[in-house]
Backbone as a printed PyTorch tensor [residue, N CA C, xyz], in Angstrom:
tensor([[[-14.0890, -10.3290,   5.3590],
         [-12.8350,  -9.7620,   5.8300],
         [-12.2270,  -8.9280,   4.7050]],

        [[-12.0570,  -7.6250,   5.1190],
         [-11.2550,  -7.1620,   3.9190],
         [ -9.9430,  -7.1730,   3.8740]],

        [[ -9.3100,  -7.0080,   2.3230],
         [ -7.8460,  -7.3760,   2.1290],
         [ -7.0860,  -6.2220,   1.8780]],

        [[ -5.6940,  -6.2140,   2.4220],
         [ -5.2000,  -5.1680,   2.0360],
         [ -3.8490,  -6.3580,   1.0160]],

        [[ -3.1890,  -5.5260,   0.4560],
         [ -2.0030,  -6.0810,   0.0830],
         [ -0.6980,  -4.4270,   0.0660]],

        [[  0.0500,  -5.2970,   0.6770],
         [  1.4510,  -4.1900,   1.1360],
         [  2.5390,  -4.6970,   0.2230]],

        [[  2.6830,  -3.8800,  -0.3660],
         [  4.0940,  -4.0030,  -1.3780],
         [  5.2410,  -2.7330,   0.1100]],

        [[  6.0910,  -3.6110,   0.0980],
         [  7.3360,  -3.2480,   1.5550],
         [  8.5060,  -3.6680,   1.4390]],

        [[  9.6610,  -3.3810,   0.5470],
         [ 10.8900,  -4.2220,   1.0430],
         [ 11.5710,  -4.4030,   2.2650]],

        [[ 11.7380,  -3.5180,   3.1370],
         [ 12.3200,  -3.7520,   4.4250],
         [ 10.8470,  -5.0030,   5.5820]],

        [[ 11.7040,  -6.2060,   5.6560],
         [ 11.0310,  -7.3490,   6.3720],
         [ 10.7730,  -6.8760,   7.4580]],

        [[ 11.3690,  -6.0840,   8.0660],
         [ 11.0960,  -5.2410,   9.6260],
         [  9.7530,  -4.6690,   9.6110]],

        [[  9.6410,  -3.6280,   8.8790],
         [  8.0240,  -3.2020,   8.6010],
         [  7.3310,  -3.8790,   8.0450]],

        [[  7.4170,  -4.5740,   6.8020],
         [  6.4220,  -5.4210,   6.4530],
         [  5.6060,  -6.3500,   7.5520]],

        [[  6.8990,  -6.8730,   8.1410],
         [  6.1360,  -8.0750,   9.2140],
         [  5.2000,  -7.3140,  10.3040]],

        [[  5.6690,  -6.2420,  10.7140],
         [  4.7830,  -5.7100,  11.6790],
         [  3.5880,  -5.3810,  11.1630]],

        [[  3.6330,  -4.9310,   9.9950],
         [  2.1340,  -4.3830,   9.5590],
         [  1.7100,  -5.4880,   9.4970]],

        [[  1.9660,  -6.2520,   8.5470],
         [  1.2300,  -7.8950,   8.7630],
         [  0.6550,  -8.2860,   9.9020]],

        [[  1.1750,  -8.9520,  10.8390],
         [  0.8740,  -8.8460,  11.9310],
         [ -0.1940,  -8.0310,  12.8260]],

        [[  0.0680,  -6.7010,  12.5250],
         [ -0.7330,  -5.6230,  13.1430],
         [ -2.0840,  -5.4870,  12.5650]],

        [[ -1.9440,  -5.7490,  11.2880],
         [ -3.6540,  -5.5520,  10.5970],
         [ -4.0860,  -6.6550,  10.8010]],

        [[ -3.7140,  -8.0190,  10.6340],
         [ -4.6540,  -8.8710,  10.6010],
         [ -4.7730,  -9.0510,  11.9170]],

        [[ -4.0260,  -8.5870,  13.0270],
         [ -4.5460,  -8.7390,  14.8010],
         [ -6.1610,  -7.5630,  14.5560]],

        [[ -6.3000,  -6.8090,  13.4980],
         [ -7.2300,  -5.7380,  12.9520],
         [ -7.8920,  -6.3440,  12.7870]],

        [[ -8.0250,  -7.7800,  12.3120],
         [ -8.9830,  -8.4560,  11.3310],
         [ -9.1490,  -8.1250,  10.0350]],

        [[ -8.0230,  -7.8760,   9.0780],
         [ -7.6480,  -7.5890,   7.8940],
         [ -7.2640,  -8.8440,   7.1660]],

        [[ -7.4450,  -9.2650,   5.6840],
         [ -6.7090, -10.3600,   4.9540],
         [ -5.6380,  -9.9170,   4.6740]],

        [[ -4.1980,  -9.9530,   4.9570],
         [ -2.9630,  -9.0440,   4.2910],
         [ -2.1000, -10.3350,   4.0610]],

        [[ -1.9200,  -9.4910,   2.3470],
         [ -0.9560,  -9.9140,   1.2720],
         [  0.4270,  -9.0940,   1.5680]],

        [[  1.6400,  -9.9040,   1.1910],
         [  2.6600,  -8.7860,   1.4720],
         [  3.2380,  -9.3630,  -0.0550]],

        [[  4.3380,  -8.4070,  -0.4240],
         [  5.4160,  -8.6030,  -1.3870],
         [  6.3130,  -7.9670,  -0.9030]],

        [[  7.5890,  -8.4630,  -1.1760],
         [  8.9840,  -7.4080,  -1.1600],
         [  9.1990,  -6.5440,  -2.5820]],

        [[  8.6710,  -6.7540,  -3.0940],
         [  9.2210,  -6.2270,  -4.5050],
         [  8.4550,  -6.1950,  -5.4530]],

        [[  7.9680,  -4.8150,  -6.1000],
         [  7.3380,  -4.6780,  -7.6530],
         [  7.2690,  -6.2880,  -8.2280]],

        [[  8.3750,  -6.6090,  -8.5680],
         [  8.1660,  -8.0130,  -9.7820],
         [  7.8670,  -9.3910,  -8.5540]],

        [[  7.8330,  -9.2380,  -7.1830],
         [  6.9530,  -9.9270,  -6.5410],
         [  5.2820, -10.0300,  -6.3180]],

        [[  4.9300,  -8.6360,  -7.0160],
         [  4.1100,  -8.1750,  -6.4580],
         [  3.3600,  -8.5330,  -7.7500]],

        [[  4.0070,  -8.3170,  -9.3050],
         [  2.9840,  -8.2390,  -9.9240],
         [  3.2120, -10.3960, -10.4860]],

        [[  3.5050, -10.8190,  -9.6920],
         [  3.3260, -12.2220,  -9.8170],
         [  2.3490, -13.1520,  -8.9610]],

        [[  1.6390, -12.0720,  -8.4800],
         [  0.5600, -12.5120,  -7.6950],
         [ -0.4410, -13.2790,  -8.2070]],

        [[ -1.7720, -13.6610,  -7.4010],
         [ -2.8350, -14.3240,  -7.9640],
         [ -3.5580, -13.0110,  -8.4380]],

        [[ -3.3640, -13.1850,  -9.7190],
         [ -4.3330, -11.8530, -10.5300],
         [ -5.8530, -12.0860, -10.3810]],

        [[ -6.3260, -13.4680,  -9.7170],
         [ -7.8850, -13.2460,  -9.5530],
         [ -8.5930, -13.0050,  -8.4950]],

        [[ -7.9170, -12.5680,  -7.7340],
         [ -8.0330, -11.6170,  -6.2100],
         [ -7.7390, -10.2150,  -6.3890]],

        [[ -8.6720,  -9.4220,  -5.2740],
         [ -8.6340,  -8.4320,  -5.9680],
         [ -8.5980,  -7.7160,  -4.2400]],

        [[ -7.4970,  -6.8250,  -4.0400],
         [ -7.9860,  -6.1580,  -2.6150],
         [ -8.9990,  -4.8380,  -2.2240]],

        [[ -8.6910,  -5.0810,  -1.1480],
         [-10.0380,  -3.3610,  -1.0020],
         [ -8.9140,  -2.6450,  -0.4130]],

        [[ -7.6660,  -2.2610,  -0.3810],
         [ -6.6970,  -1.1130,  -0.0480],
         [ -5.1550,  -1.5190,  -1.0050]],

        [[ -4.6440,  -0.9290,  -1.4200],
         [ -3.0570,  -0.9560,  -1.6650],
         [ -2.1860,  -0.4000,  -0.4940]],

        [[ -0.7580,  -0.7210,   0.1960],
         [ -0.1560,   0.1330,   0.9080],
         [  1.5560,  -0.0320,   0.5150]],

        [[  2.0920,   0.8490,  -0.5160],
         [  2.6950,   0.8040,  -1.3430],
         [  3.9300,   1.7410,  -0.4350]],

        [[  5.2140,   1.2200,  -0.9070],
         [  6.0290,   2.0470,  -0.1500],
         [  7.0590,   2.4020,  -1.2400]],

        [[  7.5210,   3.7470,  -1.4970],
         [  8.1260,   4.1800,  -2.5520],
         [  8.9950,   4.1700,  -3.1540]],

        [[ 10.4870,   3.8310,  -2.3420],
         [ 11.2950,   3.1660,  -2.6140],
         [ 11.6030,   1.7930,  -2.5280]],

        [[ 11.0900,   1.3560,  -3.5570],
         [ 11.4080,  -0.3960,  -3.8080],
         [ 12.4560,  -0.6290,  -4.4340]],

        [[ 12.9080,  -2.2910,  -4.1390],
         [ 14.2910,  -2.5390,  -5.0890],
         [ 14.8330,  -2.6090,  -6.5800]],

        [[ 13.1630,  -2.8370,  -6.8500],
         [ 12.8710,  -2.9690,  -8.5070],
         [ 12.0800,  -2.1370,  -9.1790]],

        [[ 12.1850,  -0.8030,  -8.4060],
         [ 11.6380,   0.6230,  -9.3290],
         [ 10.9960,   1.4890,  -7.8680]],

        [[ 10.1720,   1.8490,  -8.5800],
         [  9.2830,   3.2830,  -7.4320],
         [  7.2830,   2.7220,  -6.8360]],

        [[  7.6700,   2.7560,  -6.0330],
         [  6.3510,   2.6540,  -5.6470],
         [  5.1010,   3.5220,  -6.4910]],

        [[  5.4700,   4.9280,  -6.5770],
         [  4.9000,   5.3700,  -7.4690],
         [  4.2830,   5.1010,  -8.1380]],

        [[  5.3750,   4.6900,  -9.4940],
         [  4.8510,   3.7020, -10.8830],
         [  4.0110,   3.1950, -10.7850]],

        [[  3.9980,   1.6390,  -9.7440],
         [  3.3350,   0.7990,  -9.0820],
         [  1.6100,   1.3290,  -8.6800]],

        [[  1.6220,   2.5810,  -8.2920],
         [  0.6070,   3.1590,  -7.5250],
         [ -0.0750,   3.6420,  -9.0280]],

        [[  0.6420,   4.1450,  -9.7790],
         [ -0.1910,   5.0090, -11.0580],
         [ -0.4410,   3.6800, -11.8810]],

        [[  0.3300,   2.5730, -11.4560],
         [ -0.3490,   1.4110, -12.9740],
         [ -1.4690,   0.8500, -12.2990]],

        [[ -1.8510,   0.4880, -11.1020],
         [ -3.3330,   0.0920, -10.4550],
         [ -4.3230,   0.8370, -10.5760]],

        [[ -4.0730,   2.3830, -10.8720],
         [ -4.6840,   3.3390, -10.7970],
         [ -5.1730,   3.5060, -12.2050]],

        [[ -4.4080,   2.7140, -12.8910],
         [ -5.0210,   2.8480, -14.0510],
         [ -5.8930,   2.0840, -15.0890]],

        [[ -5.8040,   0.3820, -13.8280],
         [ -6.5850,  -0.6770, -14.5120],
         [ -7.7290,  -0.3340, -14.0050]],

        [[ -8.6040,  -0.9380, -14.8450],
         [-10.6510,  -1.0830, -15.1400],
         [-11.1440,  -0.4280, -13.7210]],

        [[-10.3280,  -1.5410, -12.5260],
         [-11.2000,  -1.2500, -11.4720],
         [-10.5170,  -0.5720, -10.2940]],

        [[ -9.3490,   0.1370, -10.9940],
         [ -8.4070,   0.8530, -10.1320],
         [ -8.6400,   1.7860,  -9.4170]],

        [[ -9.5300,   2.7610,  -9.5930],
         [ -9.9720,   3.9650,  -9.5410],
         [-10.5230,   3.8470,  -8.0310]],

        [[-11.6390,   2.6580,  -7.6960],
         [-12.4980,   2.4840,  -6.6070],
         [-11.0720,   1.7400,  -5.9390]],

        [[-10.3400,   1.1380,  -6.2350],
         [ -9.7440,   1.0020,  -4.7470],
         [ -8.5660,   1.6460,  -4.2390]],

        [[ -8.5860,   2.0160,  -3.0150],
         [ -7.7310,   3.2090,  -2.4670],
         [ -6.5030,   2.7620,  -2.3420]],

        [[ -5.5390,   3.5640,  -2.4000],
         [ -4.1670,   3.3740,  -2.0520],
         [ -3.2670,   4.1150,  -1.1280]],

        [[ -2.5250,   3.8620,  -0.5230],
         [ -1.5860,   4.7650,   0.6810],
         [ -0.1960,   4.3750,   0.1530]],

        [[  0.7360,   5.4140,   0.2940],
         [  1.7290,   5.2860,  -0.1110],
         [  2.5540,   5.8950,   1.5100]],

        [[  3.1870,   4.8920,   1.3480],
         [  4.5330,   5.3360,   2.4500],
         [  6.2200,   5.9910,   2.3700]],

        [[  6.7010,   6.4510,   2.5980],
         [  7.9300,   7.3400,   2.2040],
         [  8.6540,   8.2740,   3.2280]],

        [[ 10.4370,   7.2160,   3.2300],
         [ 10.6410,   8.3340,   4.5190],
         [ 11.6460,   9.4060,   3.4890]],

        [[ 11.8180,   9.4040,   2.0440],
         [ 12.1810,   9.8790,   1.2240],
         [ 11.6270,  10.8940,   0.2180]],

        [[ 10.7970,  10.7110,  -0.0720],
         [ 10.2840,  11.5800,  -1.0200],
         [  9.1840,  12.5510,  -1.2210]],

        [[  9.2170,  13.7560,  -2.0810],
         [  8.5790,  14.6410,  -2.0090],
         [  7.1590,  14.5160,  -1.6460]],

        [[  6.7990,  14.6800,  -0.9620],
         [  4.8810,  14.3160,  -0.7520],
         [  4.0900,  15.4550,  -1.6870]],

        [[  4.5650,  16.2970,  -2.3800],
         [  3.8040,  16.5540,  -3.4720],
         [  4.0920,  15.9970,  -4.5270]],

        [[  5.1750,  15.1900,  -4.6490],
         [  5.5820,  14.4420,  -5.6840],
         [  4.3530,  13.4560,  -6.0600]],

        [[  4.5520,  13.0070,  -5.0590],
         [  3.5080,  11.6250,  -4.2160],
         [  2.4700,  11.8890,  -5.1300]],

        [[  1.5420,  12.8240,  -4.5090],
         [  0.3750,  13.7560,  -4.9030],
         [  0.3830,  13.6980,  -5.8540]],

        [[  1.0790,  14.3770,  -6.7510],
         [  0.9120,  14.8060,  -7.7730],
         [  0.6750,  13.6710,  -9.1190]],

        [[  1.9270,  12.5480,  -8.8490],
         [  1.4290,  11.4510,  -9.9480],
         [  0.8780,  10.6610,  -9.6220]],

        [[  0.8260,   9.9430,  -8.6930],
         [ -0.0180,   8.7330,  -8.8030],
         [ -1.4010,   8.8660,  -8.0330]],

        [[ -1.6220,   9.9620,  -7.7220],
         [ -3.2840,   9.8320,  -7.3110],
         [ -3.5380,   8.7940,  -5.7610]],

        [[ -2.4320,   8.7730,  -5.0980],
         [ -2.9710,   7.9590,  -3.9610],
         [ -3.5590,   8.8870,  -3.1470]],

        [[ -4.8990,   7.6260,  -2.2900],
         [ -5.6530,   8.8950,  -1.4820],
         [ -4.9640,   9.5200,  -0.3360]],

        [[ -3.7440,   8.4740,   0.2180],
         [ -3.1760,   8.9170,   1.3020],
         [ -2.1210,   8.7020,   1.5370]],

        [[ -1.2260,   9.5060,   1.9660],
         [  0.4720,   9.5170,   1.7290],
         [  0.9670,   9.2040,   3.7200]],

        [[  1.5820,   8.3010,   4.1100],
         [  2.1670,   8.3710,   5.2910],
         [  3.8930,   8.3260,   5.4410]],

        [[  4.2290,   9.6920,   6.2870],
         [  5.8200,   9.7690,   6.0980],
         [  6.4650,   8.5530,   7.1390]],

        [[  7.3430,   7.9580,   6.9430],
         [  8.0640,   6.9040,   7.6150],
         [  8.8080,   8.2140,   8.7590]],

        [[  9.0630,   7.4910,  10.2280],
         [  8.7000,   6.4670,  10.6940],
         [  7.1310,   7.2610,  10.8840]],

        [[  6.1160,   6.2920,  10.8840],
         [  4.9510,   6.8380,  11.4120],
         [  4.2880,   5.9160,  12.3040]],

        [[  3.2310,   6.5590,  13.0250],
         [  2.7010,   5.7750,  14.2120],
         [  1.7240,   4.8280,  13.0810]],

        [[  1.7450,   3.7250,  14.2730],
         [  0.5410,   3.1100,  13.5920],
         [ -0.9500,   2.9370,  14.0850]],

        [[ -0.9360,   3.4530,  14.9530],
         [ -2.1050,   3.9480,  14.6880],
         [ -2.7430,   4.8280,  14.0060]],

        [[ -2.1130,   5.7830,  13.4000],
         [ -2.3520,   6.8080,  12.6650],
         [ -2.6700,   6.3470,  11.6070]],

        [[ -1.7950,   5.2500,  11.0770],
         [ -1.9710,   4.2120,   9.9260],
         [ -3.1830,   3.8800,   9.9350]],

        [[ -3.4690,   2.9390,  10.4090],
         [ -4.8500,   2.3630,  11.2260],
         [ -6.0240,   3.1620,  10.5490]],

        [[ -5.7860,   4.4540,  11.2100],
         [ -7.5910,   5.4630,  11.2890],
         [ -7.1330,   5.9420,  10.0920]],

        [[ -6.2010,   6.0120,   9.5420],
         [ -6.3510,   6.1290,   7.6340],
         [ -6.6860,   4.7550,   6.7550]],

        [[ -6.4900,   3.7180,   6.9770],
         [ -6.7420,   2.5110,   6.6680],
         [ -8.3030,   2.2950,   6.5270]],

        [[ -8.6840,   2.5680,   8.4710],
         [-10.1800,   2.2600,   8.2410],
         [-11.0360,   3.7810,   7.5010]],

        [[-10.8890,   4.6410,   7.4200],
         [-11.2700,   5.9960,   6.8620],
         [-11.4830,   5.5090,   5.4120]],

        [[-10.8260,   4.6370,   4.9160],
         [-10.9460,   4.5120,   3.4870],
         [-11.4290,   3.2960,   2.8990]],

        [[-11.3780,   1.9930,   4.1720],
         [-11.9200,   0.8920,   3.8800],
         [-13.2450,   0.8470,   4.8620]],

        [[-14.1220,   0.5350,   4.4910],
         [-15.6840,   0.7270,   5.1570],
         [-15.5510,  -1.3680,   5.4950]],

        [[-15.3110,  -1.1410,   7.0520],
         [-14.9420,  -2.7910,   7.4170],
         [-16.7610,  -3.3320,   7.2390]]])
């Protein structure tokens, strides 16, 4: 089963994606928050990030460029979500493979999800 983990502060979306991927047959991790997120079990490791940009305790961003920058960061993909911010911004620093603007369908989510995770 592959894992995603969703860093999401608003519980409204988080829970649905939750919900929605693993009805996918996905393992999903959630956090509300950067310093939730990096208090995780560090010896798990997922096959997607889905990072949303405005968090309570900094930028998704950040978040997206510091995974991106450990050992084995590179091979696993990340999506960033944002009903705020520049999508070349996005682009430009943190290297995620795929940017989705809020509100967005989810299915659309979905066929970018599986596009990048080989189930």
């Amino acid at each position: 089963m592959k894992k995603i983990y969703i860093v999401e502060d608003d519980a409204g979306i988080r829970d649905v994606l939750e919900v929605f991927l693993q009805l996918e047959e996905f393992e999903v991790h959630t956090f509300a928050s950067i310093s939730e997120f990096k208090r995780r079990d560090m010896s798990s490791h997922p096959d997607l990030y889905l990072f949303d940009v405005q968090l309570p305790d900094g930028l998704g961003t950040d978040l997206c460029h510091h995974v991106k920058s450990l050992p084995d960061g590179k091979t696993v993909p990340v999506i960033m979500m944002s009903a705020h911010a520049s999508m070349q911004h996005i682009a430009s620093f943190c290297q995620a493979e795929e940017i989705v603007v809020k509100p967005f369908d989810i299915g659309v989510l979905l066929d970018k999800i599986k596009a990048l995770v080989i189930l």
